[in-house]
BADO-845293 format. One line per field, with one value per residue (C-alpha): residue number from 0; residue in three letters; x, y, z. Coordinates in nm, 4 decimals, padded with zeros to 6 digits. Example, Ala and Ser with C-alpha at 12.3 -4.5 7.8 and 13.67 -1.06 7.14 Angstrom:
BEGIN
n [0;1]
res [Ala;Ser]
u [01.2300;01.3670]
v [-00.4500;-00.1060]
w [00.7800;00.7140]
***
This chain:
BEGIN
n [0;1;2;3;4;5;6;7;8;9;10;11;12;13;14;15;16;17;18;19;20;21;22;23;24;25;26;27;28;29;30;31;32;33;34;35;36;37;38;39;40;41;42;43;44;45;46;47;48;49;50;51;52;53;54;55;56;57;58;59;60;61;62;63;64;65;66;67;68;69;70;71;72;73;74;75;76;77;78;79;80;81;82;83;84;85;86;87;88;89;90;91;92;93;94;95;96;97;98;99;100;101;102;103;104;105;106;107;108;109;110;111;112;113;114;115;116;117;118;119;120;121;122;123;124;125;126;127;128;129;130;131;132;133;134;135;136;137;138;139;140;141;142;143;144;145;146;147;148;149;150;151;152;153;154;155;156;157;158;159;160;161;162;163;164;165;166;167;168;169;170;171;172;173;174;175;176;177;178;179;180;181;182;183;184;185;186;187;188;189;190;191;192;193;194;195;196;197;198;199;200;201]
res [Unk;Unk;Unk;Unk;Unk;Unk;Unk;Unk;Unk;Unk;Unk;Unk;Unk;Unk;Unk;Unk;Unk;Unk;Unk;Unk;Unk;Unk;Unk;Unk;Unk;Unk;Unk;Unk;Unk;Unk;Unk;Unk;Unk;Unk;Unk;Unk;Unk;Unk;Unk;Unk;Unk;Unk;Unk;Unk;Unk;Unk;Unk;Unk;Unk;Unk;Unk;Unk;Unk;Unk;Unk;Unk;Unk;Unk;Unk;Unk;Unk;Unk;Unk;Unk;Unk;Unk;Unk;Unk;Unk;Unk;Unk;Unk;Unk;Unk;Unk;Unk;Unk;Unk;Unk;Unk;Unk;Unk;Unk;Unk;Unk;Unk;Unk;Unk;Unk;Unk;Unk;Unk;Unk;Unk;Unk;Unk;Unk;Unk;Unk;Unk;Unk;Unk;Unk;Unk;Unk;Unk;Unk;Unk;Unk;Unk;Unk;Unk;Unk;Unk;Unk;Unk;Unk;Unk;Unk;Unk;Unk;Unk;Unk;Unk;Unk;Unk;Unk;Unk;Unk;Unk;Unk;Unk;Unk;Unk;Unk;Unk;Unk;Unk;Unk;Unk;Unk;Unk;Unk;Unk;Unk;Unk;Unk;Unk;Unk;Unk;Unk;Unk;Unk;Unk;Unk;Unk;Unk;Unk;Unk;Unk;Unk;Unk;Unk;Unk;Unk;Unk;Unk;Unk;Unk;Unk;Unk;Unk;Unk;Unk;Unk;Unk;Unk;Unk;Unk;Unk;Unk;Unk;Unk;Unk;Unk;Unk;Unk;Unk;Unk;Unk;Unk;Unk;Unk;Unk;Unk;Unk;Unk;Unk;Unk;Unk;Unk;Unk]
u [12.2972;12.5374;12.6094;12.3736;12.4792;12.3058;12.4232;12.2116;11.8267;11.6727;11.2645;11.0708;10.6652;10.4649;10.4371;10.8097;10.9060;10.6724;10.8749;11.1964;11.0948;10.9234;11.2516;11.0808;11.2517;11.6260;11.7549;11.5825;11.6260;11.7098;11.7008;12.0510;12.4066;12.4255;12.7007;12.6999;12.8295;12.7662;12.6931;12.4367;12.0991;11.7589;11.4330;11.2290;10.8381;10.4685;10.6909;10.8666;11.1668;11.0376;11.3596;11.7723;11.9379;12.2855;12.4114;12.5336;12.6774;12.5751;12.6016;12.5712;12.3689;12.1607;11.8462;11.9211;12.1495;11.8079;11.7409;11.4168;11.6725;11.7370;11.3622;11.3112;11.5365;11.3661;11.0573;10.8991;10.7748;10.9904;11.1700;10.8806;10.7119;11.0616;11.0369;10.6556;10.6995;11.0235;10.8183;10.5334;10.8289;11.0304;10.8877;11.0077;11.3331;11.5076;11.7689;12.0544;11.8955;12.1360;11.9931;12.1368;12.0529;12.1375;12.1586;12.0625;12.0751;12.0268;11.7319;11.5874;11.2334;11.1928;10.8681;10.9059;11.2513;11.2104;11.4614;11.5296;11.8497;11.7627;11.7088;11.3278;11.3212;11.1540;11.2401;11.0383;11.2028;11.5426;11.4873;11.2916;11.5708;11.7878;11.6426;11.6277;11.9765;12.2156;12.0494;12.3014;12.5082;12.2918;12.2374;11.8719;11.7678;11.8563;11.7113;11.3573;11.3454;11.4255;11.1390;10.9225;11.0580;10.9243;10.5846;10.4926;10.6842;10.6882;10.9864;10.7553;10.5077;10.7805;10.9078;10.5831;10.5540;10.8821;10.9729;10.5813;10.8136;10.7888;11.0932;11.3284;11.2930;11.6878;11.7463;11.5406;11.7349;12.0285;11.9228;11.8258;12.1311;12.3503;12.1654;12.1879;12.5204;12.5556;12.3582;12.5867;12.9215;12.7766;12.6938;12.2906;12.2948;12.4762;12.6392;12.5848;12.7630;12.6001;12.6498;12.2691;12.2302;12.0218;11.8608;11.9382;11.9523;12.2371]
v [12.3549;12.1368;12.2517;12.1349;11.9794;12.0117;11.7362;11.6396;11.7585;12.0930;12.0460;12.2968;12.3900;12.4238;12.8269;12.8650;12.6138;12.7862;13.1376;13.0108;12.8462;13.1904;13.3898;13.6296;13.4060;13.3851;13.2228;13.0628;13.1120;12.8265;12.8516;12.7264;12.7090;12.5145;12.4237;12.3019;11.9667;12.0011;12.2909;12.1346;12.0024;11.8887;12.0909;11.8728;12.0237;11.8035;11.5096;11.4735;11.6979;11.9987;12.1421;12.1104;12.4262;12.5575;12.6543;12.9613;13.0520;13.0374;13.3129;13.2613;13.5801;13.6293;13.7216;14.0454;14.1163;14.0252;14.2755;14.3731;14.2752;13.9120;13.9147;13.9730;13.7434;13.4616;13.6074;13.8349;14.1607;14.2723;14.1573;14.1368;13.9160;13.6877;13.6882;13.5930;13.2845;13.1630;13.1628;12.9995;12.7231;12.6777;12.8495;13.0904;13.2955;13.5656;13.8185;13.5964;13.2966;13.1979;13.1951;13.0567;13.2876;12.9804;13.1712;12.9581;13.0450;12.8589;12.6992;12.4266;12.2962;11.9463;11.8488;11.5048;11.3698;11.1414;11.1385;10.7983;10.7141;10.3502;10.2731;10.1707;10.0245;10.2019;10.2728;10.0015;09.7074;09.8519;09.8122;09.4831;09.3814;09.4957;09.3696;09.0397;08.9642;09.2177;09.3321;09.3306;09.6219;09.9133;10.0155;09.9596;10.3525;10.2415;09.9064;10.0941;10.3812;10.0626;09.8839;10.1609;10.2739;09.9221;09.9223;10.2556;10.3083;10.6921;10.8672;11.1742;10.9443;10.8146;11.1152;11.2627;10.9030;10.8968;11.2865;11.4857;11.6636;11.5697;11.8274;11.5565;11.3239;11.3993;11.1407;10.8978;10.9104;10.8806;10.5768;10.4385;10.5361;10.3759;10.0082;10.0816;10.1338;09.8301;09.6000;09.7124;09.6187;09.2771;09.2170;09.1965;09.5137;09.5558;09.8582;09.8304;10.0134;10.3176;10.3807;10.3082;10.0100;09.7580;09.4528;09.1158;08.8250;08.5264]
w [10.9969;10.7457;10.3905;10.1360;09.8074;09.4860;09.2491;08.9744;09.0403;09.1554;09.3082;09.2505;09.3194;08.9589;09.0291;09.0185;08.8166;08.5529;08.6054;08.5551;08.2684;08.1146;08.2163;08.5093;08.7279;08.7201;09.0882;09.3604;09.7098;09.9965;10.3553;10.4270;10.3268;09.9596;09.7377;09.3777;09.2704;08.9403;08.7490;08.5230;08.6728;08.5955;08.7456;08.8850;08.9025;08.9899;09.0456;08.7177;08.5234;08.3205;08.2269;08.2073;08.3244;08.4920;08.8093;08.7536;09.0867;09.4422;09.7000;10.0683;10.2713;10.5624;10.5207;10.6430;10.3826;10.0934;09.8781;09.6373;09.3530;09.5010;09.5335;09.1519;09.0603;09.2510;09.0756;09.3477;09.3145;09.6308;09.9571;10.1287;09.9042;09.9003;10.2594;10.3164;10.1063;10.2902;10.5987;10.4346;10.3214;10.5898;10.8802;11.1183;11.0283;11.1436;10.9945;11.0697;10.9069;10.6147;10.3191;09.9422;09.6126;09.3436;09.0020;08.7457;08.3745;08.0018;08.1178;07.8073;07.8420;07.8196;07.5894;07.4545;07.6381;07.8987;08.1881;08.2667;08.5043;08.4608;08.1362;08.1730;08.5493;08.7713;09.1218;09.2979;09.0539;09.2179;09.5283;09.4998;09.3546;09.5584;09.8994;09.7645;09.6230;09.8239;10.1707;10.3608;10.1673;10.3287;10.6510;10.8470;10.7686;10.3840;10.4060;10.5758;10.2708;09.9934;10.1704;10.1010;09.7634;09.6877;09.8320;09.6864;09.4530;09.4076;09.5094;09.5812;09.7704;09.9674;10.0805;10.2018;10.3934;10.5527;10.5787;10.5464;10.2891;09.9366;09.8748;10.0433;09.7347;09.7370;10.0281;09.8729;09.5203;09.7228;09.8163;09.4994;09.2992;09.5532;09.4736;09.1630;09.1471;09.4157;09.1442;08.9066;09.0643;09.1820;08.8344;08.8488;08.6406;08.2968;08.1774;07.7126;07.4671;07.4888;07.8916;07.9456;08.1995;08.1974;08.3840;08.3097;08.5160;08.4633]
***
């Protein structure tokens, strides 16, 4: 199994996403091997961000090696609690199954601010756009999730669609932010004063 890299979002179910946010949860816990790319991140929760919050650090154990204290942390009453819902999550694991215990702290609700990484598009005018003035920049497995990113439009729909996982959303915004950024350098996107960008069409 490859490392994982967190870069700008953290998904989360409602349940959890609702402890960290009341402070009985402090970490959450990933099958796999993860490393941080940035140390701040957005929480992503019922398919929109809730909350802005650190990386605090990230340690690498077995499952083994879990303890009622890691448990806690993630907002369980014990280890075996922990361990019931990994199963549930990922399905079967053993004691040598790495795990990821990614401490996260100054966690700030977000009530009225609206995360918007393209200044009022949304993900389907991307990728129409896109497809239509600079398909041949991405490869078949991009062109195929841009296709789709444009029929449905939900990044979350999408990735149940493509993946029966909506908690691979990270692939799909992947995707998107590279044409973006594509539209950007061939000049179909504009970058204003304030670092926002914007659509506009010569």
């Amino acid at each position: 199994m490859g490392v994982k890299k967190i870069r700008h979002h953290l998904m989360m179910r409602k349940e959890h996403a609702e402890k960290l946010i009341n402070g009985t949860k402090k970490a959450t816990i990933r099958v796999g091997r993860y490393v941080a790319l940035n140390k701040n991140v957005l929480i992503h929760s019922g398919g929109r961000p809730v909350a802005v919050a650190e990386i605090e650090d990230i340690e690498v154990k077995r499952v083994s090696e879990l303890t009622d204290e890691d448990a806690r942390q993630d907002g369980f009453k014990n280890r075996k609690e922990l361990l019931e819902e990994l199963g549930r999550i990922y399905g079967r694991i053993d004691g040598d199954t790495l795990v990821s215990v990614i401490r996260i702290k100054n966690v700030r609700v977000l009530k009225d601010a609206v995360y918007d990484p393209y200044s009022g598009y949304k993900p389907e005018q991307i990728a129409r756009i896109a497809l239509r003035y600079i398909p041949e920049l991405f490869s078949s497995d991009e062109t195929f999730i841009l296709e789709n990113i444009a029929k449905y439009g939900s990044i979350r729909t999408v990735a149940l669609k493509l993946f029966n996982d909506p908690l691979k959303r990270g692939r799909i915004r992947r995707v998107l932010r590279k044409a973006y950024s594509k539209l950007i350098d061939q000049g179909l996107l504009k970058r204003n004063s304030r670092e926002n960008e914007s659509l506009y069409f010569v």
